[in-house]
C-alpha positions in Angstrom: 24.1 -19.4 4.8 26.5 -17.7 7.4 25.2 -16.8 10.6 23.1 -13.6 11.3 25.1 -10.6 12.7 24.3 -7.2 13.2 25.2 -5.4 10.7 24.4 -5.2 7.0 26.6 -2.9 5.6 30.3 -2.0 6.5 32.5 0.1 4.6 36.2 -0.9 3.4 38.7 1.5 3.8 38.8 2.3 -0.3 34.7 3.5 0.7 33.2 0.4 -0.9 30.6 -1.5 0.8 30.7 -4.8 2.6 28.3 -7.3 3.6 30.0 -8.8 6.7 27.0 -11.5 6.7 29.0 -12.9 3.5 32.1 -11.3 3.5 31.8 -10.1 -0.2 31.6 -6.6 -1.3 28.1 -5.5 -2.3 29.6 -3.8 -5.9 33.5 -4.1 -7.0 35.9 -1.3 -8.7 37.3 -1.1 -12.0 40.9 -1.8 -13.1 41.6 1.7 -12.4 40.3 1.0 -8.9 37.5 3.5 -9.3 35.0 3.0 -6.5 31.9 4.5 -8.6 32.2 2.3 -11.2 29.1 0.0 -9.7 27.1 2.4 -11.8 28.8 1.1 -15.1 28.5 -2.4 -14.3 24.6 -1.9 -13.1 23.9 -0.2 -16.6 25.8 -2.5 -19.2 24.6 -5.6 -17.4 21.4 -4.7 -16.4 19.6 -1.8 -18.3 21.5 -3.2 -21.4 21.1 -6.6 -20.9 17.3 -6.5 -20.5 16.8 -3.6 -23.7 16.4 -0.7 -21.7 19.5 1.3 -22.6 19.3 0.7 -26.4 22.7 1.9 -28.4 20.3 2.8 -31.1 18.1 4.7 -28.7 14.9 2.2 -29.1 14.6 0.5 -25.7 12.8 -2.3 -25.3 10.4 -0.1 -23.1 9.4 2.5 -25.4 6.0 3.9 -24.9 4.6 0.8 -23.4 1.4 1.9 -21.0 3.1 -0.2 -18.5 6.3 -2.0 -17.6 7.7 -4.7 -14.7 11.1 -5.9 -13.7 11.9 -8.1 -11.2 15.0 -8.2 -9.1 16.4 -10.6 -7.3 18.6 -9.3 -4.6 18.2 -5.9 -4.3 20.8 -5.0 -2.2 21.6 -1.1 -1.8 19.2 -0.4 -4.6 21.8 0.6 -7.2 20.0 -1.0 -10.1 16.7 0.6 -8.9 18.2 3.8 -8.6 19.7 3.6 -12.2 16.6 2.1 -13.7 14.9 5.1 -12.3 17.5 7.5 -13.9 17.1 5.9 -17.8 13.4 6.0 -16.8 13.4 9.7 -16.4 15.9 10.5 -19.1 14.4 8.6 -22.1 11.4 10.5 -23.8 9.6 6.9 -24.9 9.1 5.7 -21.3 6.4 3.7 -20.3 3.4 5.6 -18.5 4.0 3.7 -15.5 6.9 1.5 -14.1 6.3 -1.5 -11.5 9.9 -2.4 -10.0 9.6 -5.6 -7.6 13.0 -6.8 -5.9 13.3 -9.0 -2.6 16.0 -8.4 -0.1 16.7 -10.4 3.0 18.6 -8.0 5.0 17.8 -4.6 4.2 20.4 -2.0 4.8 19.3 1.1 6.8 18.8 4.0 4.8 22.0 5.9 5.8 24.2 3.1 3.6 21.4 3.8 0.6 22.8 7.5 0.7 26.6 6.7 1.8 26.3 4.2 -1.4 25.2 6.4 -3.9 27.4 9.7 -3.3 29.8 8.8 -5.6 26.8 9.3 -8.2 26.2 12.6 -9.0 22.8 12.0 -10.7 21.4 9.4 -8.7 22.9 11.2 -5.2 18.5 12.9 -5.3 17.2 9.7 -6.1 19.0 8.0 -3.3 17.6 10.9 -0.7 14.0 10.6 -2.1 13.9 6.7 -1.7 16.1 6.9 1.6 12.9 9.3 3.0 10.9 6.7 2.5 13.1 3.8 3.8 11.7 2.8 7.1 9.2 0.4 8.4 11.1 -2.7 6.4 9.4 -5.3 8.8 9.3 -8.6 6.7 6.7 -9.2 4.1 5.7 -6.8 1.1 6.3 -2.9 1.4 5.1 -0.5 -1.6 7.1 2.9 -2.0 5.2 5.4 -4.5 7.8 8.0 -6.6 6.9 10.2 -9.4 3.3 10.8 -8.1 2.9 7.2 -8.3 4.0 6.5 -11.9 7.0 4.8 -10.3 6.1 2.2 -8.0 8.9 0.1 -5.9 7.6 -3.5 -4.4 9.9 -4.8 -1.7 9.8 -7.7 -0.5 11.5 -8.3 2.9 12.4 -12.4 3.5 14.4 -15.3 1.9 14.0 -15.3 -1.9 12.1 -18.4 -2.2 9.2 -17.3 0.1 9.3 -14.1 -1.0 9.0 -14.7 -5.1 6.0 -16.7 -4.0 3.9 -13.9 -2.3 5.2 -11.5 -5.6 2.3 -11.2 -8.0 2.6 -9.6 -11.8 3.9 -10.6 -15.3 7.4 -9.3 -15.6 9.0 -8.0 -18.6 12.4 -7.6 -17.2 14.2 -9.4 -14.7 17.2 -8.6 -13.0 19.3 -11.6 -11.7 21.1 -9.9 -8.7 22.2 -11.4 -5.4 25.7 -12.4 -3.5 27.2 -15.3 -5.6 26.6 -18.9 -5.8 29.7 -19.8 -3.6 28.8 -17.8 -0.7 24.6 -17.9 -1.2 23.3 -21.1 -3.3 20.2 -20.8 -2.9 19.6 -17.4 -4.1 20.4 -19.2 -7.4 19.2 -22.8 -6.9 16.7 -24.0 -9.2 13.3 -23.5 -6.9 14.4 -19.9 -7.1 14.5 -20.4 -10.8 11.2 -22.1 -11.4 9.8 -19.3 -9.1 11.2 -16.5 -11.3 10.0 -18.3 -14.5 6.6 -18.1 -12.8 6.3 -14.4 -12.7 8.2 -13.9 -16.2 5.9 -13.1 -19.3 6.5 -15.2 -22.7 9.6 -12.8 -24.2 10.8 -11.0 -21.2 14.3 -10.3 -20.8 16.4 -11.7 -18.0 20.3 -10.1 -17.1 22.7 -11.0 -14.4 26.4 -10.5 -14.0 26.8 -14.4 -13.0 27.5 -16.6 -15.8 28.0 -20.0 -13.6 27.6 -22.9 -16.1 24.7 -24.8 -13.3 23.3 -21.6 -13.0 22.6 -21.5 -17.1 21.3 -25.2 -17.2 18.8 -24.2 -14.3 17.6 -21.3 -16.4 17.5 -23.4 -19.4 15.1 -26.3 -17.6 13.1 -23.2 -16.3 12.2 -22.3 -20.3 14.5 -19.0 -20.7 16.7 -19.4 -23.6 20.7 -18.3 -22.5 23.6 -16.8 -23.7 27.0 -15.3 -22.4 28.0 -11.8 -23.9 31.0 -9.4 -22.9 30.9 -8.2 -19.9 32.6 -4.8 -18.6 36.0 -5.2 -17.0 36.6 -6.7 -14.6 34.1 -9.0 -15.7 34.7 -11.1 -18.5 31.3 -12.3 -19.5 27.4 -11.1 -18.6 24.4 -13.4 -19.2 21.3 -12.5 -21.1 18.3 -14.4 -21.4 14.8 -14.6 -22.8 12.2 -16.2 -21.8 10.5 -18.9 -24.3 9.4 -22.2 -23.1 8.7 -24.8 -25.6 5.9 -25.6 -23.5 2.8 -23.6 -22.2 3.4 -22.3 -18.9 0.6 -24.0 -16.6 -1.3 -20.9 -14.8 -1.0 -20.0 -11.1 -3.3 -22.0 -9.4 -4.2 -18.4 -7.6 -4.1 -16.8 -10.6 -7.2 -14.1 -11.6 -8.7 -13.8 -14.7 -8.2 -10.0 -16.8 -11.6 -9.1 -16.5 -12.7 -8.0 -20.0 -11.7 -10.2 -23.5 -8.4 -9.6 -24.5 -6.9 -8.4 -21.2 -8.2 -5.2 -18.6 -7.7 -2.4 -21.8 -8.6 0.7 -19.6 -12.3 1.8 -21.3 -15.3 2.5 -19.0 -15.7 2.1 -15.6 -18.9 3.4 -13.2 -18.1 3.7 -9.6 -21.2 3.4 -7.1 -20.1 5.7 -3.8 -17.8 8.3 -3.2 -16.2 7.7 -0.3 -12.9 7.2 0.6 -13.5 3.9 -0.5 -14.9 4.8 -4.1 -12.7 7.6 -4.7 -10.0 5.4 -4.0 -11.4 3.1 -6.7 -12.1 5.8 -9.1 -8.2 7.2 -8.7 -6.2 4.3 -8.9 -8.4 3.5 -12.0 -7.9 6.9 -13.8 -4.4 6.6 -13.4 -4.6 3.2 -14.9 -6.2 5.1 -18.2 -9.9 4.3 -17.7 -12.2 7.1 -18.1 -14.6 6.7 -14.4 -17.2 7.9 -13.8 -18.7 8.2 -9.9 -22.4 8.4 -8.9 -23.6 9.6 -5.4 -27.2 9.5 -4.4 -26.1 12.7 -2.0 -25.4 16.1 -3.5 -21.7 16.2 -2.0 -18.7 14.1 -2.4 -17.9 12.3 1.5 -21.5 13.0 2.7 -21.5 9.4 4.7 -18.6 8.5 7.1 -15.9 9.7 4.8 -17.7 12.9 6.1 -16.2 12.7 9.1 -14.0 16.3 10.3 -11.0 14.4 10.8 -9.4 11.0 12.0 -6.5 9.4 12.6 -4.7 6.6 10.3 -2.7 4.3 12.4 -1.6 0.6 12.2 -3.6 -2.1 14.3 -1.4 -4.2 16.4 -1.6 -7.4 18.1 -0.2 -10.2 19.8 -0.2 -12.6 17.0 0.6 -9.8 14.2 -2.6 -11.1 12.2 -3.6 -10.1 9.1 -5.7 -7.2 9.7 -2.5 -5.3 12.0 -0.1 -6.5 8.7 -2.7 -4.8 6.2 -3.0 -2.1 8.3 0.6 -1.2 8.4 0.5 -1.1 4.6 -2.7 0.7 4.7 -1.4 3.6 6.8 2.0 3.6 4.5 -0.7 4.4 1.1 -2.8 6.6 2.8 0.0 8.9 3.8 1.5 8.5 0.6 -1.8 9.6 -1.1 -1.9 12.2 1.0 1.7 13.9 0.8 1.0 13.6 -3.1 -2.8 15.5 -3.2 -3.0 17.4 0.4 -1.6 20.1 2.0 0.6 18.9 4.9 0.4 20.6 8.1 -3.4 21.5 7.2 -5.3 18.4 5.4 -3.2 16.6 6.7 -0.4 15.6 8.9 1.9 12.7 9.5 2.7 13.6 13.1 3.1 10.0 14.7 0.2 8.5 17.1 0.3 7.6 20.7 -1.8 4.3 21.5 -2.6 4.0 25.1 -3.5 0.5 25.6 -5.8 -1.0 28.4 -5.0 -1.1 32.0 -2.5 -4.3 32.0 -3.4 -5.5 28.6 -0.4 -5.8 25.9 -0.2 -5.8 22.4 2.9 -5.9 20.9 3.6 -9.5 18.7 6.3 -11.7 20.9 9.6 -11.1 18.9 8.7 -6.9 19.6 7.6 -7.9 23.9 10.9 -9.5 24.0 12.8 -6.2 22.4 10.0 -4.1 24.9 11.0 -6.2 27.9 14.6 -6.0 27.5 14.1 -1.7 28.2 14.9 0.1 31.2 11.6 1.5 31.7 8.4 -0.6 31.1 6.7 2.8 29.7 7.2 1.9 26.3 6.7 2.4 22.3 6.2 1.0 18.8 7.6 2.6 16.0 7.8 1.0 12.5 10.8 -1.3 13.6 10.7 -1.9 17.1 10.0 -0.6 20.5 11.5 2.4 21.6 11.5 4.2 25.4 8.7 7.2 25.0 9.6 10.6 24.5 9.1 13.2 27.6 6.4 15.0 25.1 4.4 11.6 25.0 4.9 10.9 28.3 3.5 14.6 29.1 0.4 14.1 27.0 -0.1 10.2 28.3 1.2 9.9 32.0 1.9 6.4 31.7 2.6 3.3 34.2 3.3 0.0 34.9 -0.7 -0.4 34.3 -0.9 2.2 31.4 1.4 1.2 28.5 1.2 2.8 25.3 2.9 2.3 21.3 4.3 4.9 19.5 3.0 4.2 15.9 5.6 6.9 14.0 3.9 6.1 10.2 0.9 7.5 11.5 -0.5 10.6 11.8 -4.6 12.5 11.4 -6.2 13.3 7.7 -9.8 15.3 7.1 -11.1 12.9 4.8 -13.3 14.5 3.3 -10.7 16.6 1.6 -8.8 13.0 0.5 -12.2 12.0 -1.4 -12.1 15.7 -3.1 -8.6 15.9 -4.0 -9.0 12.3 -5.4 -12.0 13.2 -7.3 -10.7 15.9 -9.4 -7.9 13.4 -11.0 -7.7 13.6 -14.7 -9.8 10.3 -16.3 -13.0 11.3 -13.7 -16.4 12.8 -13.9 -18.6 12.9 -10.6 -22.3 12.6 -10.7 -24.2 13.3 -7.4 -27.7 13.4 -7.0 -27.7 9.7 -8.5 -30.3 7.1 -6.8 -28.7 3.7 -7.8 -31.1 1.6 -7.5 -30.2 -2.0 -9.2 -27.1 -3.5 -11.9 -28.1 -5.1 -15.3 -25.6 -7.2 -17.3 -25.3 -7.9 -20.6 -24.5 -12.0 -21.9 -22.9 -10.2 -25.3 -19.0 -11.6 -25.1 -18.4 -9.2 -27.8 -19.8 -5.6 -26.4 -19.8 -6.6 -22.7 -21.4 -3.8 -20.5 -23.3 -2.9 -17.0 -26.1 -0.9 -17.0 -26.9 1.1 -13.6 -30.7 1.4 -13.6 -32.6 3.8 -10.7 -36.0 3.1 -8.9 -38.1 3.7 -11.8 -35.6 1.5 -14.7 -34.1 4.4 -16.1 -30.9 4.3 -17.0 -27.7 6.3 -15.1 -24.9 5.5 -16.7 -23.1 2.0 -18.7 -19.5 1.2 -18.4 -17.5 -2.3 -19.0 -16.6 -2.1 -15.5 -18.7 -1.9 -12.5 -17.2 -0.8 -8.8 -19.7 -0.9 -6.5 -18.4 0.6 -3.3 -21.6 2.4 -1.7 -20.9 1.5 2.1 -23.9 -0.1 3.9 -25.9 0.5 0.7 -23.9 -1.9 -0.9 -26.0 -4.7 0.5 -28.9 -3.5 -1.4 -27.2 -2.6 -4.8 -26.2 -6.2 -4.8 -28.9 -7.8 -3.8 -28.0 -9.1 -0.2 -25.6 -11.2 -1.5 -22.9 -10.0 0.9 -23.3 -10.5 4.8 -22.7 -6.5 5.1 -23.6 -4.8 8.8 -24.2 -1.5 9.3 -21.8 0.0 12.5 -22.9 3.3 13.4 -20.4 6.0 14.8 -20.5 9.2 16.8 -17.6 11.8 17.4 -17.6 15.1 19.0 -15.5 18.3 18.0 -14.7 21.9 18.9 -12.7 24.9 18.3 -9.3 24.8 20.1 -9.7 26.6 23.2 -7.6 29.6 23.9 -3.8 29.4 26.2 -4.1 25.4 26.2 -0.5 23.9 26.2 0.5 21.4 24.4 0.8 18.8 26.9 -3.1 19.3 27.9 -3.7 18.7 24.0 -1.0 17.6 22.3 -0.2 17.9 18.8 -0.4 14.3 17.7 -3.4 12.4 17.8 -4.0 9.9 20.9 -5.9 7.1 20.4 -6.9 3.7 22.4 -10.0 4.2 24.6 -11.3 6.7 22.2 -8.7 9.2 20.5 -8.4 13.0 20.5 -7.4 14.8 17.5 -6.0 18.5 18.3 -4.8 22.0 16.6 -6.7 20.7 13.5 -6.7 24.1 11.3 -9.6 25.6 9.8 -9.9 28.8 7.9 -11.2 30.6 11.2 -9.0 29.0 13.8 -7.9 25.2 14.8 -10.7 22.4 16.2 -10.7 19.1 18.3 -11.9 16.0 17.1 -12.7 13.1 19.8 -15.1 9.8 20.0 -16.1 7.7 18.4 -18.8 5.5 19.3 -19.7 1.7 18.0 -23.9 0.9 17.2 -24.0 -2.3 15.5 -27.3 -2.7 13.6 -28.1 1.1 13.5 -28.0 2.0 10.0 -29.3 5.4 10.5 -27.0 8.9 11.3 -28.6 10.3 13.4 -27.0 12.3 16.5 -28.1 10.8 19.9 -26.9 12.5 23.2 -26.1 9.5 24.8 -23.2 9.1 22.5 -22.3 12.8 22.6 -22.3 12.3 26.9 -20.1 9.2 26.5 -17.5 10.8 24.0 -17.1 13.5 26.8 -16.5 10.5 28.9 -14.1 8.6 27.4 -12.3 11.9 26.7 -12.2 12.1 30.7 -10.9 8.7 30.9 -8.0 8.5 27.9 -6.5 12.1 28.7 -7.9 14.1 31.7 -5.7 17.0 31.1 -7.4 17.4 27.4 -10.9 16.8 29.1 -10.8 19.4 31.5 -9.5 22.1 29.1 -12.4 21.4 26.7 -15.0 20.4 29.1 -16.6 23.9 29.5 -17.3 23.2 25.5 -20.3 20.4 26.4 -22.4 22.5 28.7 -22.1 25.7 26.7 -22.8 23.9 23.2 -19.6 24.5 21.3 -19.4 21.1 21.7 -20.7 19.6 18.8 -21.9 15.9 17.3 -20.9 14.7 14.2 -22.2 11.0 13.2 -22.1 8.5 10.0 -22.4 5.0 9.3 -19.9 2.2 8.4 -20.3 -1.5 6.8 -18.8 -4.3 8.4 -18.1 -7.9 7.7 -18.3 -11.1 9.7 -14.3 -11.5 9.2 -13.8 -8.1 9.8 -12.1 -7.4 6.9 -12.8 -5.7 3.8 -14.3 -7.5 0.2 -12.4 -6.6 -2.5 -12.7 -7.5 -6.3 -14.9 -9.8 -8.2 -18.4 -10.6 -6.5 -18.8 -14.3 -6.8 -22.4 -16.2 -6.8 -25.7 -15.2 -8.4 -27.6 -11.8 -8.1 -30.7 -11.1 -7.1 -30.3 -8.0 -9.0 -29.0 -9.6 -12.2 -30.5 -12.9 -12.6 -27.1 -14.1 -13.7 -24.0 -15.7 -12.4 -21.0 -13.9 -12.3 -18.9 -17.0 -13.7 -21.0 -15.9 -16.9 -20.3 -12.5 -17.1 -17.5 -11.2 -19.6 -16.6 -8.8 -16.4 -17.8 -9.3 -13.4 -19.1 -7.0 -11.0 -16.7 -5.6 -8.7 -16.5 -4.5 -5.1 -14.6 -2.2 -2.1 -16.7 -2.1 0.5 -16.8 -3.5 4.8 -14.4 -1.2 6.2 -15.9 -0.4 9.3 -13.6 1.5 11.6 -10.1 1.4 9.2 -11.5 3.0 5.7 -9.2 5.9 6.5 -6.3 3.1 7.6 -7.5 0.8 4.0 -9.4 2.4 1.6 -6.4 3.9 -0.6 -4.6 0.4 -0.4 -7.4 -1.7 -1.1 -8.4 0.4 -4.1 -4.7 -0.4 -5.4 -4.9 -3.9 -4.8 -8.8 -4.1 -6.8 -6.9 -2.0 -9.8 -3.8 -4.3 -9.6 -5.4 -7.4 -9.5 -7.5 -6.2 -12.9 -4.5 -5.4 -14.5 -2.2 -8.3 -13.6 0.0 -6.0 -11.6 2.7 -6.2 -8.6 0.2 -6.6 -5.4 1.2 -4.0 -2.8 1.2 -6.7 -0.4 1.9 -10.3 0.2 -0.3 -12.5 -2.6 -1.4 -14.5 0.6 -2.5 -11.9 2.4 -4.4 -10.1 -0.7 -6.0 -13.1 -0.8 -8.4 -12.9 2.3 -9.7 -9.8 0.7 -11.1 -11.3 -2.1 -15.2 -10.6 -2.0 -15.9 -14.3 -3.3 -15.3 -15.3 0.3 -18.2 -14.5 1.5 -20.4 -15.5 -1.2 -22.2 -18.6 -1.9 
C-alpha cells in the first residue's frame, strides 16, 4: 500500500476523479470519453449483476420486508447513490434497505457532490448524504435516509478489520475497491473468507474485476463464479452466488433469532416509557411488530425522561473508551430521530455544545492533543474530526485560559425529551397503556405458542406478547427479580423563564456543559426558559425536590458561567426559580444492558437458556439516556432481526445484558 498523503480526491483535467494515494481514477469514461458514464458501469455491473435492475422488471428484491448489500470499497458512494435511485423508482422495493460498505479513506463531502453533478437524478441524493457526511472518525458510522427505511453502515478502517466488526446476513454484495495491482489486499483471500461470512446461502455477489486468483479465492470461499459481458470499456463483469457445498460454521459471536423460525415481527410488550422504552417500542414498530407499552404513571416520560430539557453530547476521553465511541454514535441517532419526528428550532435543536473542562485537566485522546497542541492558541475545540481554534461567540460565552480549556462538540445540540418519547409513541404499530402496575413476567415452556405473560400485584393479567422489553428504569430491578446489579442515581436541575434584555453572550444559545451545563432560549408557548443542574445521589431512589440541590445548582451555575448566573440569579430568591428532579439506573460498568437477560429469574422460575424468546432488556443509562437511548434501542431491534449493527460488533458487544448476570 502506497504511503498516506493528504488528499483523497483530486480531479483530472477531463473532471474525473483521482485517488492520488493509488494513482488510479476512482470511475473511468466510455469510448466516447464521456465522463458520466460511471453511472452505466455502476448499474450494469452492480445493480444488474446482483438482480436488482431486472430487464424483465422482477428484481431480485421485490417486496422483500428487508434487504442487505454489502460493499466493499465504497469509494465516492456512486453505487450507494444508484442503489438508492432503483430503490426509489421500483414499486416492489423492500420495506426497508440495510446498505453496509467500508472505506479506508473517506473523501470529504464536497468530492461526494463534485462527483455526482454529472448525474442529474442522483445530483439530490448526493446533497442529502453529503449533509450528513461528517464525523467519519474510524470505526462504524450509521446515516438514516428515507425516515429510516434507508439505512447506510460505514465502516471507516482497512477492509479486513472492518468486515469483522460488520454484523448482518447479506443478500447482495458489491465487490468494489482499487484493483488488485495497486491494492491486494482489498481482494486477498482473508478478505474473501470475511465476506463469505456475512453472505446468506444464495446471495448475489458483482464486481467489475474478473482477475483469474481473484475467482479461485471466491471459489474456496463457497460462491459459485462466472464471467459475463461487461459494458465497454470493460470486456468482462463477474457474478457470483453464494452456495457452499459445506454448512457454513456459525459466528462464534453469533445471536440466536429469538422466536422459532427467525424474529417474524408478531407481539411485543414494552415495560416503561421512557426514552429508553419508546426507543424500544419505535425501532420495533418500524420493524412490523405490533407494541404495545405499559406505564404504571398516567403520562408518557413521567420519570427522568421527564426532564424540561437536556443536552446530547459525546463523552470524551483520553483513551477514547468505549463509552466516549458509543456516545458519538449515540448523539449521531438521537439527532437523527429527532430531525425526523421534532420540530427543529423548538423541540429541538442541533446547535453544537461547548464543554468547559476542569481547571488543567484534558480530555482529548492523544492523536486529537497532538493536532490541539500544534494550534496557535491553547484555547481550544473538538468538533467531529479534530480540534479546531474556538469561535469569538464561544469564547464570549466561556472566557477561557490556559487553566480553562473547553471542546466544541458540533454533532451536539439540547432536545425536551419528553416530546422525543411522545412523538415516538404515536408511531404506526403502537398502542400505549398507562396506569399499568407491572408487577412480575411469566413464561411459557410451549416451543410451539411461545408467550410472556405480564401479571400485576394481585396475578391478573396486563397484556401477553412473544416478546418482552422490559425497560422500566430503576424499576427494572424489581420486574426482574434482582437479577441485574441496577442502582438508582438520583438527579436535580433547576429552570426558569428567560429573563428580559439578556445578551447572548450572558446566555448563549448553545448549551454549555462541564461542571454542570446551562440550557438557554428554550421556547415554550408563553416565552423561552433556562434549564441548568443537575445533581448526582447514588442510592436515593426517590424524586423528591431537596433544596440543598436546588442551592448547589445555583452554585455550579456561578462557577461554570458567571455571566449566565448573575442574569438569572434574582430568579432563586424570588421563586421563579424552579426544581425539577427524577431518577436514573446505573450499572457497575457504567454502561447500559441491552438484549437477552441471561441466568434464572426469580420472577419466572425458569432459565432463559429454556425459553423459546427470552426476556429482553434496555435499561442502566444513568446520565446519557438522552446521548443512548435511541441507539441502543436500534442495536436491541438489530440484533433480533440479524441486522447491520450501527456500531462496531465489538463494541455492541459490552452492551449485552448477559454480562452482568450469573
Amino acid at each position: 500500500m502506497q504511503p498516506e498523503t493528504q488528499e483523497t480526491v483530486v480531479w483530472s483535467d477531463d473532471g474525473l476523479p483521482v485517488s492520488p494515494r493509488f494513482g488510479v481514477v476512482y470511475r473511468g469514461s466510455n469510448p466516447q470519453g464521456d465522463s458520466d458514464a460511471g453511472l452505466e458501469q455502476a448499474r450494469h455491473v452492480f445493480l444488474r449483476g446482483c438482480g436488482l435492475l431486472a430487464a424483465d422488471g422482477a428484481s431480485a428484491w421485490a417486496n422483500a420486508p428487508r434487504w442487505q448489500i454489502l460493499e466493499t470499497g465504497f469509494g465516492l458512494g456512486l453505487n450507494f447513490l444508484a442503489t438508492w435511485h432503483a430503490w426509489r423508482a421500483d414499486a416492489t422495493r423492500p420495506d426497508r434497505l440495510f446498505y453496509s460498505a467500508v472505506e479506508a479513506w473517506p473523501p470529504e463531502a464536497a468530492h461526494i457532490l463534485r462527483s455526482a453533478e454529472p448525474f442529474a437524478e442522483l445530483a439530490p441524493l448526493a446533497q442529502e448524504l453529503a449533509a450528513r457526511w461528517h464525523g467519519l472518525l474510524p470505526g462504524v458510522h450509521r446515516m438514516e435516509f428515507e425516515g429510516g427505511k434507508i439505512q447506510l453502515t460505514l465502516a471507516i478502517g482497512d477492509a479486513q478489520a472492518m468486515l469483522s466488526e460488520l454484523t448482518g446476513q447479506f443478500d447482495s454484495i458489491y465487490l468494489d475497491g482499487f484493483s488488485p495491482s495497486v491494492n491486494p489486499q482489498m481482494w486477498d483471500i482473508h478478505t474473501m473468507k470475511a465476506i463469505a461470512r456475512l453472505a446468506r446461502r444464495g446471495a448475489l455477489a458483482a464486481s467489475w474485476c474478473v482477475v483469474g486468483e481473484m475467482r479461485r479465492r471466491l471459489g474456496t470461499c463457497g460462491f459459485i463464479v462466472k464471467r459475463v459481458p461487461g459494458l465497454p470499456p470493460k470486456r468482462h463483469a463477474l457474478r457470483a452466488v453464494y452456495d457452499p457445498r459445506w454448512e457454513p460454521k456459525a459466528r462464534a459471536d453469533a445471536s440466536p433469532l429469538p422466536l422459532p423460525g427467525g424474529a417474524t415481527p408478531r407481539r411485543c410488550i414494552v415495560i416503561g416509557s421512557g426514552l429508553a422504552g419508546a426507543s424500544c417500542a419505535y425501532s420495533l414498530a418500524q420493524r412490523g411488530w405490533q407494541v404495545t407499552v405499559l406505564d404504571r404513571a398516567a403520562e408518557p416520560a413521567a420519570g427522568a425522561s421527564g426532564l424540561p430539557a437536556g443536552v446530547v453530547a459525546p463523552h470524551v476521553s483520553p483513551d477514547d473508551r468505549p463509552l466516549s465511541r458509543l456516545t458519538r454514535a449515540g448523539a449521531q441517532a438521537t439527532l437523527g430521530r429527532a430531525r425526523w419526528l421534532l420540530r427543529e428550532g423548538i423541540e429541538f435543536a442541533p446547535t453544537g455544545v461547548l464543554e468547559r473542562h476542569a481547571p488543567g485537566e484534558r480530555r482529548l485522546p492523544t492523536p486529537w492533543q497532538e493536532k490541539s497542541d500544534s494550534k496557535a492558541t491553547r484555547s481550544t475545540t473538538y468538533s467531529s474530526t479534530a480540534p479546531e481554534t474556538i469561535t469569538k461567540a464561544q469564547q464570549a460565552a466561556a472566557p477561557l485560559d490556559e487553566a480553562r480549556l473547553a471542546l466544541w462538540h458540533e454533532q451536539a445540540g439540547w432536545i425536551r425529551p419528553a416530546m422525543l418519547v411522545r412523538s415516538m409513541l404515536k408511531a404506526p404499530g403502537i398502542e400505549w397503556r398507562g396506569n399499568q402496575n407491572v408487577h412480575r413476567l411469566e413464561g411459557s415452556s410451549d416451543a410451539d405458542s411461545p408467550v410472556w405473560y405480564v401479571l400485576d400485584e394481585s396475578g391478573a393479567m396486563l397484556a401477553e406478547a412473544e416478546l418482552v422489553v422490559v425497560s422500566a428504569g430503576f424499576d427494572t430491578r424489581a420486574i426482574t427479580g434482582g437479577s441485574l446489579p441496577l442502582n438508582a442515581l438520583r438527579g436535580q436541575v433547576a429552570f426558569g423563564p428567560m429573563p428580559g434584555n439578556t445578551s447572548n453572550a450572558a446566555l448563549p444559545t448553545f448549551p454549555v456543559n462541564g461542571h454542570g451545563s446551562l440550557i438557554a432560549h428554550v421556547p415554550l408557548q408563553d416565552g423561552a426558559m433556562w434549564v441548568t443542574g443537575s445533581t448526582f445521589e447514588r442510592g436515593n431512589p426517590q424524586a423528591q425536590l431537596q433544596d440543598a440541590d436546588h442551592a448547589h445548582n445555583r452554585q455550579r451555575i456561578a462557577e461554570l458561567l458567571p455571566l449566565a448566573a448573575a442574569a438569572i440569579d434574582s430568579q432563586w430568591p424570588d421563586g421563579r426559580a424552579r426544581a425539577w428532579s427524577g431518577v436514573r439506573a446505573t450499572l457497575p460498568d457504567r454502561l447500559p444492558a441491552v438484549g437477552a437477560l441471561g441466568g434464572k429469574h426469580a420472577t419466572t422460575g425458569t432459565n432463559d437458556d429454556a425459553q423459546p424468546c427470552a426476556l429482553q432488556l434496555c435499561t442502566g443509562f444513568g446520565a446519557r439516556g438522552l446521548t443512548l437511548a435511541v441507539l441502543c434501542g436500534e442495536i436491541l431491534a438489530s440484533w433480533l432481526h440479524g441486522e447491520p449493527l450501527p456500531v462496531e460488533r465489538s463494541l455492541a458487544e459490552k452492551l449485552r445484558a448477559g454480562r452482568l448476570t450469573p
